[in-house]
Backbone as numpy.savetxt, mean C-alpha at the origin, in Angstrom:
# Nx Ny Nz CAx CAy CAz Cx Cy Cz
29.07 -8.05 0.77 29.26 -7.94 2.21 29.12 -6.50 2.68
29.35 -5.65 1.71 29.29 -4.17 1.91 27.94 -3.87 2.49
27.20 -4.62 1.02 25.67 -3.72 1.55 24.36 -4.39 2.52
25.61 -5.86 3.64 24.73 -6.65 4.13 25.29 -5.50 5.32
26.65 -5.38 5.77 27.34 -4.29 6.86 26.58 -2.99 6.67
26.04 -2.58 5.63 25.20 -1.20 5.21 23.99 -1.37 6.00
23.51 -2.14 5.95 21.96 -2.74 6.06 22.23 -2.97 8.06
22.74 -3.69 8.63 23.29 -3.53 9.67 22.77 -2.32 10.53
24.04 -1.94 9.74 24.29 -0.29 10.27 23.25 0.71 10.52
22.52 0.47 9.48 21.22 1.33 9.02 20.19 0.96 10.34
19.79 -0.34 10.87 18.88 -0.82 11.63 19.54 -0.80 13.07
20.54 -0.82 13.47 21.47 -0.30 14.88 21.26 1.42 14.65
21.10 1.98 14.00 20.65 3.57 13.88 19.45 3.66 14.45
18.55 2.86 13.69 17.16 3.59 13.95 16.67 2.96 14.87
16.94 1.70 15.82 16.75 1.19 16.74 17.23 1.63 18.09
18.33 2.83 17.65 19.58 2.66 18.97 18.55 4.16 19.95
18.89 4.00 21.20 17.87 4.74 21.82 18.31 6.28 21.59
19.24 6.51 21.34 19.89 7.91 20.48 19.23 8.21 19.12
18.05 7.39 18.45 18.21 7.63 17.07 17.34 8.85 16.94
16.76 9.46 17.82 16.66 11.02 17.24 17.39 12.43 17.30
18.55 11.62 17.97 19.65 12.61 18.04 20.25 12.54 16.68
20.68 11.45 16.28 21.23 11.38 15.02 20.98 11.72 13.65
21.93 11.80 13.16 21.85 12.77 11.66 21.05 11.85 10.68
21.00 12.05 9.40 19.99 11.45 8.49 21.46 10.27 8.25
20.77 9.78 7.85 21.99 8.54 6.69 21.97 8.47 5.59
23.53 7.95 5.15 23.84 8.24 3.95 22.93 7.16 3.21
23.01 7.92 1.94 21.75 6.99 0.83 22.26 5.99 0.34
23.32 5.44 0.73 24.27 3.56 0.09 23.63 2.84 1.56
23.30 3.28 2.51 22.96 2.95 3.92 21.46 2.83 3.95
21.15 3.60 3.49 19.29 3.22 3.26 19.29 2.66 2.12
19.75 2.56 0.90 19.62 1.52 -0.40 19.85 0.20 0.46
20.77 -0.08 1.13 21.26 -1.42 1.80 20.00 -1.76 2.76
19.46 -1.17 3.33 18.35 -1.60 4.50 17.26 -1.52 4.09
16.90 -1.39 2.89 15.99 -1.28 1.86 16.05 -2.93 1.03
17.14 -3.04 0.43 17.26 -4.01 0.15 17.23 -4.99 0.78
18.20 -4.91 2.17 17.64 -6.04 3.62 16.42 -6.25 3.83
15.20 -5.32 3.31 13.94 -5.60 3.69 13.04 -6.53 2.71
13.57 -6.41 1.41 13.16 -6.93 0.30 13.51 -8.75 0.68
14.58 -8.65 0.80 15.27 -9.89 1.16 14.47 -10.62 2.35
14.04 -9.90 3.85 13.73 -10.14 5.00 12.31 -10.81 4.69
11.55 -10.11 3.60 9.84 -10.64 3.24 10.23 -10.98 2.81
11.36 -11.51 1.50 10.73 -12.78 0.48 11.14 -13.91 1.44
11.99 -14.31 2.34 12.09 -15.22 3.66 11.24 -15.28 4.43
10.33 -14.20 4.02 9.00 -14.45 5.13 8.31 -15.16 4.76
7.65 -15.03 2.99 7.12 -15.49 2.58 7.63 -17.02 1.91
8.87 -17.34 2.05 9.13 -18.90 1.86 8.45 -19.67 2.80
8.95 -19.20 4.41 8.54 -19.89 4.90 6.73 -20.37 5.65
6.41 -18.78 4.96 4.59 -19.27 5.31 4.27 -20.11 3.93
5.07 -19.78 2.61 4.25 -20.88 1.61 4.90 -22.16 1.92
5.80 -22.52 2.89 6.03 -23.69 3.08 5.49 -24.41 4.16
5.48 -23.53 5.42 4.77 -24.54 6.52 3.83 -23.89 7.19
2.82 -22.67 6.26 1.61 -22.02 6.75 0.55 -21.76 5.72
1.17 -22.76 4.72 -0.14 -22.72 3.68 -0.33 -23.85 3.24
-1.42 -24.26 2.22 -1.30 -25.45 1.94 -0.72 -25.74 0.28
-0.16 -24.19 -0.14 0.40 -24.49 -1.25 -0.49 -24.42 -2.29
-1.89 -23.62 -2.76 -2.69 -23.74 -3.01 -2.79 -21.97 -3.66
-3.52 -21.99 -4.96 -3.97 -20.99 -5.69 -4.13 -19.44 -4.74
-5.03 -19.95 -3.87 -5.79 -18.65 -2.86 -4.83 -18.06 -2.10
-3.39 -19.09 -1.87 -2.38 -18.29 -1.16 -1.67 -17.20 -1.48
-2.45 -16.97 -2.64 -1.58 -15.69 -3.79 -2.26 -14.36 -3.13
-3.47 -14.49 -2.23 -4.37 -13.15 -1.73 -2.83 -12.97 -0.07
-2.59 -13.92 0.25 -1.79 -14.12 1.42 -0.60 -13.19 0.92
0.16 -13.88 -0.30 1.52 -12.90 -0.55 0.94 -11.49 -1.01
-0.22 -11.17 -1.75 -0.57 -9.92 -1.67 -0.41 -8.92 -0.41
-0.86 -9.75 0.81 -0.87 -8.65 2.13 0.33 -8.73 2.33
1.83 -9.84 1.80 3.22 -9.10 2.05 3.86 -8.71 1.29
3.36 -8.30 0.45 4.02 -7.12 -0.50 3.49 -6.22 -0.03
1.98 -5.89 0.11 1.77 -4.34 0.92 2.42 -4.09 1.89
2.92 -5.02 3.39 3.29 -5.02 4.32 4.99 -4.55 3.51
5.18 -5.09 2.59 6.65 -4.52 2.67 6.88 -3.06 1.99
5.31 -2.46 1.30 5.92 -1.09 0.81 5.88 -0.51 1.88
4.84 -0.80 3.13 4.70 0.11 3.91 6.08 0.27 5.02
6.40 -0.85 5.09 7.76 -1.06 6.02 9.12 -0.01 5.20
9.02 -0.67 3.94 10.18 0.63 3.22 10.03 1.95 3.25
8.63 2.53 3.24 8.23 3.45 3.74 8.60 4.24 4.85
8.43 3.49 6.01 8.99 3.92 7.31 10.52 4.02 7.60
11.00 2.87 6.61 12.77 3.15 6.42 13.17 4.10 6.31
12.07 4.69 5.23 12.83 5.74 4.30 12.52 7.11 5.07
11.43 7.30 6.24 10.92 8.09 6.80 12.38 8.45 7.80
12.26 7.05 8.78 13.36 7.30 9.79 14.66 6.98 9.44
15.29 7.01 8.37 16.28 7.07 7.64 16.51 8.49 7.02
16.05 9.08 6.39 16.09 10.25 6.48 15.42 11.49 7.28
14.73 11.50 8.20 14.28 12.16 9.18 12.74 12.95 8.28
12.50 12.50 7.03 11.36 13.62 6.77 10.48 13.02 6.31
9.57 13.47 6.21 7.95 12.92 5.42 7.42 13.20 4.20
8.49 14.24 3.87 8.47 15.21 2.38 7.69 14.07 1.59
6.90 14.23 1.01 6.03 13.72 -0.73 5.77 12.51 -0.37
5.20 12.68 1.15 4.65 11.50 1.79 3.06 12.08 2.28
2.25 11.30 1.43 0.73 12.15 1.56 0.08 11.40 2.93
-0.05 12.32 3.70 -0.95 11.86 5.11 -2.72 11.71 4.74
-2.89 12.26 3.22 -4.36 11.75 3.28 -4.63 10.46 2.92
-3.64 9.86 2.37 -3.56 8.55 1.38 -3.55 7.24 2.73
-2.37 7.88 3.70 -2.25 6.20 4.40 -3.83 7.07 5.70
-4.38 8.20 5.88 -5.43 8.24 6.62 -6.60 7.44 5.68
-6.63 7.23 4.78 -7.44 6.24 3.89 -7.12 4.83 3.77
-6.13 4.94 3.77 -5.50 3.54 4.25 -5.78 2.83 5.49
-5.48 3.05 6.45 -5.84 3.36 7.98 -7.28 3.16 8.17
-8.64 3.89 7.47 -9.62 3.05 7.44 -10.13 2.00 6.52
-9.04 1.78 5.67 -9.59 0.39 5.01 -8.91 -0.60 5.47
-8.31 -0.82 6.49 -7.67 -1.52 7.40 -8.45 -1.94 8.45
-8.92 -0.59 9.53 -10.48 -0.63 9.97 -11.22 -1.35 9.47
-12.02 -1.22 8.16 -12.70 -1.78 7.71 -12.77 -3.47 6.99
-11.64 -3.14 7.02 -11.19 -4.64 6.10 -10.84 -5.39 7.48
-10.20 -5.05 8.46 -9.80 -5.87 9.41 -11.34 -6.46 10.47
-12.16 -5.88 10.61 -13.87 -5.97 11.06 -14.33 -7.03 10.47
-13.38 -6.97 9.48 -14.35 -8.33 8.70 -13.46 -9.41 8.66
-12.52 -9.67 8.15 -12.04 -10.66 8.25 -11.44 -11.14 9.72
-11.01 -10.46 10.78 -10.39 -10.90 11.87 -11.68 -12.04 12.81
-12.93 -11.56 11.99 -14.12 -12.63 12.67 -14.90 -13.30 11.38
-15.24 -12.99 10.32 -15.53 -14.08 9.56 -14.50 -14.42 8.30
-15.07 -15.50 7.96 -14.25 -16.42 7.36 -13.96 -16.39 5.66
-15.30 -15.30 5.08 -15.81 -15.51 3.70 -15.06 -14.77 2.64
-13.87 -13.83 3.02 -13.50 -13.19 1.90 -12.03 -13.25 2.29
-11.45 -14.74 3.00 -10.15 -14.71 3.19 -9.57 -16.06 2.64
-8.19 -16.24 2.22 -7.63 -17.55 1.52 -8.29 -18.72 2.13
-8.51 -19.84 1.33 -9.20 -20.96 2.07 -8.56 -21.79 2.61
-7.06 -21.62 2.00 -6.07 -22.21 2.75 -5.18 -22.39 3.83
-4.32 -22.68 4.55 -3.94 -22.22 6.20 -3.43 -21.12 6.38
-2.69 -20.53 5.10 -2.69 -19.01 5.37 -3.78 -17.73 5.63
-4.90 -18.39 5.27 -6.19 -17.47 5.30 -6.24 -17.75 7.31
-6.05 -18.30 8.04 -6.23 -18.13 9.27 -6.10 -17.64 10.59
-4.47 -17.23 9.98 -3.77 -16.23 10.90 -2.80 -15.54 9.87
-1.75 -16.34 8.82 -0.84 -15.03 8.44 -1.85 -13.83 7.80
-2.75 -13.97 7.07 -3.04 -13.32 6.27 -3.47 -11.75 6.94
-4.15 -12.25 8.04 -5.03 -11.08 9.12 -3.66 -10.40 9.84
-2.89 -11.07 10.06 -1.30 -10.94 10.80 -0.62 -9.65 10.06
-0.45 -9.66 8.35 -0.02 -9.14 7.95 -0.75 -7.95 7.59
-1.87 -7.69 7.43 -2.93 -6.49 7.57 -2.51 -5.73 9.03
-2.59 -6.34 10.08 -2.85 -5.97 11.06 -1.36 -5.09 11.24
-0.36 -5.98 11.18 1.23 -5.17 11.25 1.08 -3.90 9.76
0.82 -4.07 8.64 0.34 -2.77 8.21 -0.33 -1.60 8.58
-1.21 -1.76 9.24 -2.04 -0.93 10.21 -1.50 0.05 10.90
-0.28 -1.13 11.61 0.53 -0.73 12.64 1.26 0.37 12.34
1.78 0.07 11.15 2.89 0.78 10.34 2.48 2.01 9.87
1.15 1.78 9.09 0.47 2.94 9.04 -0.03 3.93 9.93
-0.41 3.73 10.91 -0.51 4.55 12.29 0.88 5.12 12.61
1.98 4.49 12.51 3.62 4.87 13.19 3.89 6.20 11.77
3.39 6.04 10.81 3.55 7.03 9.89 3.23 8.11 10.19
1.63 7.54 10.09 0.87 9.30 10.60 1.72 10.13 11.59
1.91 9.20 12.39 2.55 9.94 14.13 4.18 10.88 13.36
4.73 10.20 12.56 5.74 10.98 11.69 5.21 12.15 11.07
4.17 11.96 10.69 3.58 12.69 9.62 2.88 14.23 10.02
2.68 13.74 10.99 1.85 15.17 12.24 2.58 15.05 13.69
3.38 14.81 14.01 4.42 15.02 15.82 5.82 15.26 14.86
6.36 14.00 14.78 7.71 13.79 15.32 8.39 14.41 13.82
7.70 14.48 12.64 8.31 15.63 11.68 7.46 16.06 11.02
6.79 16.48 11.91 5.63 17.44 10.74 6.27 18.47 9.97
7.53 18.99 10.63 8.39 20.28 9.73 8.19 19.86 8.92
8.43 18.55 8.33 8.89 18.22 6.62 8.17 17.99 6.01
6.41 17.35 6.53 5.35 17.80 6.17 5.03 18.71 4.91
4.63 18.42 3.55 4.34 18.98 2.58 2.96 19.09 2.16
2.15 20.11 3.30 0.37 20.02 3.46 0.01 20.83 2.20
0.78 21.95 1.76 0.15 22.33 0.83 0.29 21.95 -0.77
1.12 21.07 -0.96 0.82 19.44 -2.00 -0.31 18.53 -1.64
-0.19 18.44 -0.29 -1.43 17.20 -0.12 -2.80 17.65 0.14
-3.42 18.44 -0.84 -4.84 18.89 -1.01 -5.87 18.58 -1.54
-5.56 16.94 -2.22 -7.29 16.49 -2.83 -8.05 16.27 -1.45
-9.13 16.68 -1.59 -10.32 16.35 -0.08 -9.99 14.86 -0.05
-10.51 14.12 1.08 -10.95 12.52 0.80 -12.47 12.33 1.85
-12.77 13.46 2.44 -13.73 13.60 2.97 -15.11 13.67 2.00
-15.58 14.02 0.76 -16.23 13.35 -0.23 -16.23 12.64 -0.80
-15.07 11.39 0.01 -14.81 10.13 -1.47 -15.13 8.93 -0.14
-15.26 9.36 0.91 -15.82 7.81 2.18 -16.95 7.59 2.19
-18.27 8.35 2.26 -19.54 8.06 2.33 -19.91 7.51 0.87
-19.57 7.88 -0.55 -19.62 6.80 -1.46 -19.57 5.66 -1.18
-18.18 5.31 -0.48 -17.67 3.86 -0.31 -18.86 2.90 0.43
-19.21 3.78 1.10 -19.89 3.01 2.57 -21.00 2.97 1.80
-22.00 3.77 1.12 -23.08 3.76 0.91 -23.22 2.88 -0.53
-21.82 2.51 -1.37 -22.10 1.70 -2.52 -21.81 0.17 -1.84
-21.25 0.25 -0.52 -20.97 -1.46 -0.11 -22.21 -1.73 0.60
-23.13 -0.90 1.43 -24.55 -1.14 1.79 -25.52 -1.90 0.14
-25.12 -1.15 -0.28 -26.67 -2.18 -1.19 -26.02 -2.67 -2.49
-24.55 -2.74 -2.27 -24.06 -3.53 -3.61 -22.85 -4.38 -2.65
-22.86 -5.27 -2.33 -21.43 -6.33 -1.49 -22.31 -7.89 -1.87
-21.18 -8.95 -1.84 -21.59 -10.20 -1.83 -22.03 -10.56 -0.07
-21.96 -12.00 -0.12 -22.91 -12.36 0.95 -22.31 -13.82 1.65
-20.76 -13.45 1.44 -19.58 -14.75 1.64 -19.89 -14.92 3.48
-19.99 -13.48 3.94 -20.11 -14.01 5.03 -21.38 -14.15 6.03
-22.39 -13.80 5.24 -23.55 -13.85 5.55 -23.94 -13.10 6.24
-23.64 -11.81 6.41 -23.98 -11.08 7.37 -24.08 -9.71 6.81
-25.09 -8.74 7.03 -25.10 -7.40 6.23 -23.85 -6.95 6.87
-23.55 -6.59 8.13 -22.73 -5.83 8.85 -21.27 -6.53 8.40
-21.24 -7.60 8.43 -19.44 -7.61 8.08 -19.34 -7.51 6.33
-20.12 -8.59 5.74 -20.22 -8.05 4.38 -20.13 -6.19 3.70
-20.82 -5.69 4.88 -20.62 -4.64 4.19 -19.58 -3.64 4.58
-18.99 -4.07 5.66 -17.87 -3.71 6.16 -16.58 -4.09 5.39
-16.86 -5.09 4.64 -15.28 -5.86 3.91 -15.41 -5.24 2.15
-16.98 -4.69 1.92 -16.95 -3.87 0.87 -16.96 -2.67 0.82
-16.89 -2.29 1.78 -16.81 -0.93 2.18 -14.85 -0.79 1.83
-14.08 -1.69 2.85 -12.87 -1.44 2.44 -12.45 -1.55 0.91
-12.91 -2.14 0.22 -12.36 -2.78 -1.15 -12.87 -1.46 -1.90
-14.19 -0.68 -1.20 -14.35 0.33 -2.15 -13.35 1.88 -1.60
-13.08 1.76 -0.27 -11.70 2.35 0.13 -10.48 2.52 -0.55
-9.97 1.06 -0.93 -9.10 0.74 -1.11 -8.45 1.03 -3.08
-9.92 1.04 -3.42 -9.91 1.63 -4.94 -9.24 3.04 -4.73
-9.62 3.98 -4.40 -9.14 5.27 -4.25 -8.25 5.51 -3.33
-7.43 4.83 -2.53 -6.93 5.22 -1.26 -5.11 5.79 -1.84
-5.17 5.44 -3.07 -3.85 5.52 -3.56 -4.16 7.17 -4.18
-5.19 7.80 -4.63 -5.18 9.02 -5.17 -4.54 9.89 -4.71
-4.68 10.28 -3.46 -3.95 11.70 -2.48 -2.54 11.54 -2.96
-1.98 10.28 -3.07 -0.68 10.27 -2.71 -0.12 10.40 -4.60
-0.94 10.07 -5.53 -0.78 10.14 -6.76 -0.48 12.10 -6.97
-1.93 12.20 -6.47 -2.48 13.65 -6.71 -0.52 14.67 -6.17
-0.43 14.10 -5.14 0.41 15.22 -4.45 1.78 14.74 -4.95
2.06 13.38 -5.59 3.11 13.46 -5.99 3.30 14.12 -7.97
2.10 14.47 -8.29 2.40 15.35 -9.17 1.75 16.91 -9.29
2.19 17.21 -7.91 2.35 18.34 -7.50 3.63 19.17 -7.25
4.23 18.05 -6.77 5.35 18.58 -6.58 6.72 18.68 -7.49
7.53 20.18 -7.16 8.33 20.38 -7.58 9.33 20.16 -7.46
10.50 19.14 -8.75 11.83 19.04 -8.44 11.64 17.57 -8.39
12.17 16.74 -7.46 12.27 15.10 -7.43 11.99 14.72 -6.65
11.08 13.76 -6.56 10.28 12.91 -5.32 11.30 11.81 -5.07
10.88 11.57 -3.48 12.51 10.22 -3.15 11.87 9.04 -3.73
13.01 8.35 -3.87 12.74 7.15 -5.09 12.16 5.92 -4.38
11.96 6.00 -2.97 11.45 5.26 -2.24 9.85 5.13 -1.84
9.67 6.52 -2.40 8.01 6.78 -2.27 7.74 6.41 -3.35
7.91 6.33 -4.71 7.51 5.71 -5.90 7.29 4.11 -5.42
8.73 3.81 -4.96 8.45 1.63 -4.87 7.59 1.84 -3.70
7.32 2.51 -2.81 5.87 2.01 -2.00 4.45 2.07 -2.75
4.26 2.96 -3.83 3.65 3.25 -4.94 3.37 1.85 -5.52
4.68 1.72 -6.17 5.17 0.55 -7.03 4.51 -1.07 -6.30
5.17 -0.97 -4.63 4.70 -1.97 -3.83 3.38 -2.08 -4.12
2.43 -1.44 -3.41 0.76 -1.62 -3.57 0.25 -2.01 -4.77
0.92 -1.05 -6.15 0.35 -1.66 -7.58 0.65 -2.99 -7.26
1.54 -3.41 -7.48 1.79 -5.09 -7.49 0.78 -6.19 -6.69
0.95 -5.50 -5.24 -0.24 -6.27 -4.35 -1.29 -6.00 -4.79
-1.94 -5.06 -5.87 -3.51 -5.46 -5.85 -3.82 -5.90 -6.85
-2.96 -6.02 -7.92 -2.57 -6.89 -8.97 -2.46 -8.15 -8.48
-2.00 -8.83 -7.53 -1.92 -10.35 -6.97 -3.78 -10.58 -6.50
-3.98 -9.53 -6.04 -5.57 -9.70 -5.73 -6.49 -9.66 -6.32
-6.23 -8.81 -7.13 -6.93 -9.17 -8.94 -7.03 -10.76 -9.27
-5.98 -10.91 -9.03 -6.10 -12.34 -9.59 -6.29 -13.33 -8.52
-6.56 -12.95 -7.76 -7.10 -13.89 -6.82 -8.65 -13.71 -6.94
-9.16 -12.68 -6.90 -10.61 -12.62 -7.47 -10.71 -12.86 -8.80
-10.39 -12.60 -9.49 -10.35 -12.83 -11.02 -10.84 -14.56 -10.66
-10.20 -15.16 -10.23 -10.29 -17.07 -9.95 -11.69 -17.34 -9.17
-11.55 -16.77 -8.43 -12.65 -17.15 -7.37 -14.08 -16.37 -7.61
-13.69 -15.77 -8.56 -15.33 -14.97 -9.08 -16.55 -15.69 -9.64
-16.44 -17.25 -9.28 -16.96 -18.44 -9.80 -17.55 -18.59 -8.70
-16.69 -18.40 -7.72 -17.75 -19.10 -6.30 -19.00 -17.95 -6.18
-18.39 -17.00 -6.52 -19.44 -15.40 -6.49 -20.88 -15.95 -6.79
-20.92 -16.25 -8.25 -21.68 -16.66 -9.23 -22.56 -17.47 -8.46
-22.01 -18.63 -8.11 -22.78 -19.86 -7.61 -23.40 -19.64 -6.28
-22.99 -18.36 -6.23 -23.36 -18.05 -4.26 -24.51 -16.85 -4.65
-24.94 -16.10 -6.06 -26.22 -16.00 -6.27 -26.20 -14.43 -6.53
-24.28 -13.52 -6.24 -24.19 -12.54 -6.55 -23.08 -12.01 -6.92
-23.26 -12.34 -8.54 -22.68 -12.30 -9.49 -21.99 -11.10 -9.65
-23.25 -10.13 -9.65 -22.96 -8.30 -9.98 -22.52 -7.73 -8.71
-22.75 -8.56 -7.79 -21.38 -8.00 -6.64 -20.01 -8.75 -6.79
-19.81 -10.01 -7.72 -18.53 -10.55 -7.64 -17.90 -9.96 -8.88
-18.79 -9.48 -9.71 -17.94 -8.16 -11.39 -17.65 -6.83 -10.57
-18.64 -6.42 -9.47 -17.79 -5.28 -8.79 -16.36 -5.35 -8.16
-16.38 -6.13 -7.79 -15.01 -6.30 -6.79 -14.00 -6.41 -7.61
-14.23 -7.39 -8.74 -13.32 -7.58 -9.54 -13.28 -6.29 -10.32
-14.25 -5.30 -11.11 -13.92 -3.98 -11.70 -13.26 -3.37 -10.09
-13.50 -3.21 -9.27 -12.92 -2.15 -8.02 -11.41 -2.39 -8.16
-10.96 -3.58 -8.24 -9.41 -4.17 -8.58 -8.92 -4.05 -9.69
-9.47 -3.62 -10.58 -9.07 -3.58 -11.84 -9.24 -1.79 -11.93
-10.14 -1.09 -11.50 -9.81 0.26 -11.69 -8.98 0.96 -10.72
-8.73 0.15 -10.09 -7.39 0.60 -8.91 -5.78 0.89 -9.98
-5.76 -0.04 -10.58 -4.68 -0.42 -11.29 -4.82 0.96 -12.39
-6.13 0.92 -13.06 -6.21 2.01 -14.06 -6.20 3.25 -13.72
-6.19 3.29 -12.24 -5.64 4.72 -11.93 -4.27 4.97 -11.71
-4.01 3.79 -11.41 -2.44 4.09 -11.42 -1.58 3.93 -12.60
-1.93 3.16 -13.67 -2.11 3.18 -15.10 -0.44 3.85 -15.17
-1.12 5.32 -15.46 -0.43 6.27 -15.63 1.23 6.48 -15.49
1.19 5.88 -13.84 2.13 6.36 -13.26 3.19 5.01 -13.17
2.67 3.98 -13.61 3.15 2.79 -14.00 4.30 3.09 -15.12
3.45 3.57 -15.71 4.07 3.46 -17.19 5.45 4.28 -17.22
5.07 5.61 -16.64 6.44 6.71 -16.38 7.27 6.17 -15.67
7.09 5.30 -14.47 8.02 4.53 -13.51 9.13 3.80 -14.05
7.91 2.38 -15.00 8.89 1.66 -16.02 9.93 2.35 -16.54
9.41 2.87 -17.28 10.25 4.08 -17.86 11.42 4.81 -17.50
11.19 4.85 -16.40 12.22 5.71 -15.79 13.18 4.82 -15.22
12.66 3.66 -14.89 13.69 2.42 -14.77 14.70 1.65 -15.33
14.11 1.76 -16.83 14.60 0.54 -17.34 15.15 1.48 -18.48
15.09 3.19 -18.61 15.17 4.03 -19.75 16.12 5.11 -18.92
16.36 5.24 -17.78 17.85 6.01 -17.70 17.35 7.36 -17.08
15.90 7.57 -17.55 15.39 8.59 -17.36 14.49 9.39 -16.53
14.24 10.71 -16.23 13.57 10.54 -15.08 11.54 10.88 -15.32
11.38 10.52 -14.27 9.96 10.05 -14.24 9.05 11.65 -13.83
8.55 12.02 -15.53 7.48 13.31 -15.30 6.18 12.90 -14.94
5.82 13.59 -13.85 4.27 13.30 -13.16 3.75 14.43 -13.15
3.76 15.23 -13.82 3.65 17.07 -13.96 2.36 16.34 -14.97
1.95 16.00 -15.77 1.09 15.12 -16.89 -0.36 15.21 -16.13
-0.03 14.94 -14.89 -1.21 13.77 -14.01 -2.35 15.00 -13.12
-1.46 16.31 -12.99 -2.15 17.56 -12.61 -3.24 18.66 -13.90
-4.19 18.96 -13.38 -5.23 19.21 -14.17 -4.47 20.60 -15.09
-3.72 20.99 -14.64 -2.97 22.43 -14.94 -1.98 22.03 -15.15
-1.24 21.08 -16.17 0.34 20.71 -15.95 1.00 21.81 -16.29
0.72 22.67 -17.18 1.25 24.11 -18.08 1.85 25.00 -16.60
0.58 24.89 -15.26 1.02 26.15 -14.17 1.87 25.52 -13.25
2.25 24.13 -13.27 3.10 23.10 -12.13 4.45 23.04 -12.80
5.38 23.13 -11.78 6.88 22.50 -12.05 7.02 21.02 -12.79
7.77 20.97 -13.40 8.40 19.37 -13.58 8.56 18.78 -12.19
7.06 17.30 -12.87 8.27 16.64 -11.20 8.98 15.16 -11.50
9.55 15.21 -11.17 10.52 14.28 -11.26 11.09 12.49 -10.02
11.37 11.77 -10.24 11.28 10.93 -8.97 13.03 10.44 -9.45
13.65 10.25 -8.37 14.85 9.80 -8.90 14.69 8.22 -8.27
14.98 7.26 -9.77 14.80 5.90 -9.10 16.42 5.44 -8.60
């Protein structure tokens, strides 16, 4: 009952029209509204696999977009819960942000690379779209309302040489689900976004010195999981690929999902680790110079 009154408390804060007057909150108060949120999506998701899907294999691409939707929401908890943006990379969700763009172009009008089931019709686009949202309300944290806390000179991999790849490998390598060069290559364009869009935020969290908040790891943590559910949703459906005449665009998508994961590989493993082992999580490893960088550390 404590940490349902915690959880409460926490969301009458950041809602109340005073909440930028107010001080940060205590961390049993954001663990609690954190946890309220965990709780709030898996109720989300009962009730779309009960009366917005048809209960069916493909609905697994559907709970993928609410697990992303919920790192990004803990995210923002943890933003306006503690007032800062610290070891929160603004190049990662600005990459994010256009594979949302991109991914949303395509599916919000054709039909070919979304669940076949009733969740592919509206939740699925629903829950992209409120990500988006979320992601935009970040940035605005991220550059206005606390840029003080802003940590720009951690967040320095370019991503301005890693978009015209994307675009120019989904032009003459994408399948053909929706029959159209322009959205087809718009929905591979995101997926080849979406491979790298996690780097900045990898890159800068083993940059930094001392301990990253333990809330930016599970948004971390969040996304691995969701593209792991999408893995395997292509992993299944890489049959229809085949029979639809492009095969070596349906092994791309599926390697693009699978080397997403192997970049995060890494940071998986130290996480576990640091979870289930007491201990804390070195990402000092993951920088090309670990010898000239601080220990960094994440407290879970």
């Amino acid at each position: 009952m404590a940490a349902i009154a915690d959880a409460i408390e926490l969301f009458l804060l950041l809602f109340s029209k005073d909440a930028k007057k107010r001080g940060v909150v205590e961390r049993n108060v954001l663990n609690a509204g954190i946890g309220c949120c965990y709780v709030f999506m898996g109720f989300t998701w009962l009730v779309v696999w009960t009366k917005y899907s048809d209960r069916s294999y493909s609905s697994i691409l559907t709970a993928a977009s609410c697990v992303q939707l919920l790192g990004f929401m803990n995210l923002t908890i943890k933003v306006r819960g503690t007032k800062s943006v610290a070891g929160i990379s603004s190049k990662s969700l600005e990459m994010y942000a256009l594979f949302f763009i991109t991914r949303l172009s395509s599916t919000l009008w054709k039909s070919g690379y979304i669940p076949v089931d009733r969740s592919g019709r509206t939740v699925y686009q629903m829950m992209d779209v409120l990500s988006f949202c979320v992601v935009l309300q970040l940035l605005y944290c991220i550059h206005k309302t606390h840029r003080h806390t802003y940590m720009a000179e951690q967040d320095t991999l370019p991503i301005s040489p890693l978009i015209p790849p994307c675009v120019i490998l989904a032009y003459f390598l994408h399948a053909n689900l929706n029959r159209s060069l322009i959205f087809d290559t718009a929905w591979a364009t995101s997926t080849n976004i979406d491979t790298l869009a996690m780097l900045p935020q990898l890159w800068m969290m083993s940059k930094i010195g001392g301990q990253v908040e333990g809330n930016t790891a599970h948004f971390v943590v969040s996304i691995i999981v969701s593209r792991v559910m999408a893995l395997m949703f292509w992993w299944s459906a890489y049959k229809d690929l085949k029979e639809e005449g492009t095969e070596f665009a349906g092994k791309q998508i599926v390697a693009a999902h699978a080397l997403q994961l192997l970049l995060a590989g890494d940071f998986v493993y130290y996480y576990l680790k640091a979870k289930f082992g007491g201990q804390k999580l070195n990402l000092s490893h993951l920088h090309d110079s670990p010898a000239a960088q601080p220990q960094s550390s994440v407290e879970i």
